[in-house]
C-alpha positions as CSV (number, residue, x, y, z in Angstrom):
1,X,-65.7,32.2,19.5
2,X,-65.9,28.8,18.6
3,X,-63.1,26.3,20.4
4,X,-60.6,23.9,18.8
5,X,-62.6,20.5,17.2
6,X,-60.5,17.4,17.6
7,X,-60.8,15.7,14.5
8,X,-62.5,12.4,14.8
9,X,-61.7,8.7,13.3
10,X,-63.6,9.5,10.7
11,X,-61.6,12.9,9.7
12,X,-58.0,11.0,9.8
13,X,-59.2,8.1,7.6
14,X,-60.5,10.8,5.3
15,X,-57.4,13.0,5.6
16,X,-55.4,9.8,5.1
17,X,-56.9,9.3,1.9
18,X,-57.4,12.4,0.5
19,X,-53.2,12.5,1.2
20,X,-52.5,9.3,-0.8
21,X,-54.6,10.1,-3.4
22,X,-52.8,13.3,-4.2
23,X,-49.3,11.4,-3.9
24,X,-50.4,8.6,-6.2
25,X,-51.6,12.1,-8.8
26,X,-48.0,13.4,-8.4
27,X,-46.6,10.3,-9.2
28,X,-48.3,9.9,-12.5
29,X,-47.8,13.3,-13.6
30,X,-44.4,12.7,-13.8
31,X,-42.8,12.1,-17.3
32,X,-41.5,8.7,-17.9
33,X,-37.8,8.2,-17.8
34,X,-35.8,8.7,-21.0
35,X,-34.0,4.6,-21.9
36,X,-31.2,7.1,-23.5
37,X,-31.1,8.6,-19.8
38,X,-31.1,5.9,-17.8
39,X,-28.2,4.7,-19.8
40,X,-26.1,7.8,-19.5
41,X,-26.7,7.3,-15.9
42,X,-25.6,3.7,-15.5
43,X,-22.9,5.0,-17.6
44,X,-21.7,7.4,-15.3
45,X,-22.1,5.4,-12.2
46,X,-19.9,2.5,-13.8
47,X,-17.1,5.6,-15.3
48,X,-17.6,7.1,-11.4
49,X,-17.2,3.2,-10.1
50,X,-13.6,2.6,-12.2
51,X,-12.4,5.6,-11.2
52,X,-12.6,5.0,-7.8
53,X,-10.9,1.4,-8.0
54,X,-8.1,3.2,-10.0
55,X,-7.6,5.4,-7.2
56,X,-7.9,2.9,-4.9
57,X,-5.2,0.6,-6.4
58,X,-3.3,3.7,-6.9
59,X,-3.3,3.9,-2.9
60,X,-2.7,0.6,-2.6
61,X,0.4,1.2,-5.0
62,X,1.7,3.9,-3.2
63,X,1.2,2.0,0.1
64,X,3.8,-1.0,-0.8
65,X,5.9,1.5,-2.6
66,X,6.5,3.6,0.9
67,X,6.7,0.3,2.8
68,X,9.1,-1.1,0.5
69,X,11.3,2.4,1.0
70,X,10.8,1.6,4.8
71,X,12.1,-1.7,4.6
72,X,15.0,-0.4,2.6
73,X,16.4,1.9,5.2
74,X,15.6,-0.2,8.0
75,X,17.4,-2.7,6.2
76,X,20.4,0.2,5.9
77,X,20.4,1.1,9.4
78,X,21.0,-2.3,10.4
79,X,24.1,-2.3,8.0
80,X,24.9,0.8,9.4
81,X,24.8,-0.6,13.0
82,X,26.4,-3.9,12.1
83,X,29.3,-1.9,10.3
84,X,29.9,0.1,13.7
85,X,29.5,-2.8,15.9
86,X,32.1,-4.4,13.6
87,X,34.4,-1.1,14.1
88,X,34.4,-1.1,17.3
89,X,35.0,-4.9,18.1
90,X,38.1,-4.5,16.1
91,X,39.0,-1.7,17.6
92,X,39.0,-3.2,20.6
93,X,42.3,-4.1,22.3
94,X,42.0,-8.2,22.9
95,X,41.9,-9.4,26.4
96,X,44.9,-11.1,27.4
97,X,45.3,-14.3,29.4
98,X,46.9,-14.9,32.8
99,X,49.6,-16.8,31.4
100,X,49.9,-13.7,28.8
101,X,50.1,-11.0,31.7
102,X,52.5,-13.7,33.9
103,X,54.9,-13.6,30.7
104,X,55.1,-9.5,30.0
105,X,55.4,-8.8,34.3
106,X,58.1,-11.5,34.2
107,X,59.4,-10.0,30.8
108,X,59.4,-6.3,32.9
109,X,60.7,-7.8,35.9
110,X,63.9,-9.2,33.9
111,X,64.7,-6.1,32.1
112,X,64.5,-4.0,35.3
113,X,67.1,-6.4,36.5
114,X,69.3,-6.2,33.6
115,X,69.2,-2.7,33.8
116,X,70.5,-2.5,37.4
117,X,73.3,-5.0,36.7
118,X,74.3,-3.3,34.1
């Protein structure tokens, strides 16, 4: 039984050769390219190409049209809070002053002593 021969320099450089030679024959076997093809091509890619800038302006669209909705009821809520924070200031029963307070406890003082005069 004969053992395995590791191919010499010689061998690759012909191997090498022989395997260009029968890419180059592939590549001329193959039929030219149609000019009618190649135009429905660059057709398509520039169809495919519009498409997707309509889509993506379509996003972009969309994108300022939810933003802008955002806006809008953020700029509701505010209201909403500023309306209720208005509420309840007015609500609120004002703070009186010391000379206020002196004048209803002297006000309560002199009707309790009318009352037991009386």
């Amino acid at each position: 039984m004969a053992g395995y021969k590791e191919p010499g320099f010689q061998d690759r450089v012909a191997s090498a050769a022989k395997a260009r030679e029968s890419a180059l024959a592939r590549l001329k076997a193959k039929p030219p390219v149609d000019p009618a093809v190649v135009a429905d091509r660059i057709e398509k890619a520039r169809q495919k190409e519009l498409a997707q800038a309509q889509r993506a302006a379509e996003r972009v669209a969309e994108r300022a049209a939810a933003e802008a909705a955002r806006a809008e009821a953020e700029e509701a809520r505010l209201a909403e809070e500023a309306a209720i924070a208005q509420a309840i200031e007015d609500a609120k029963v004002p703070e009186l002053t010391d000379a206020e307070r002196k004048q209803i406890r002297d006000a309560k003082y002199a009707a309790r002593k009318a009352r037991k005069k009386g």
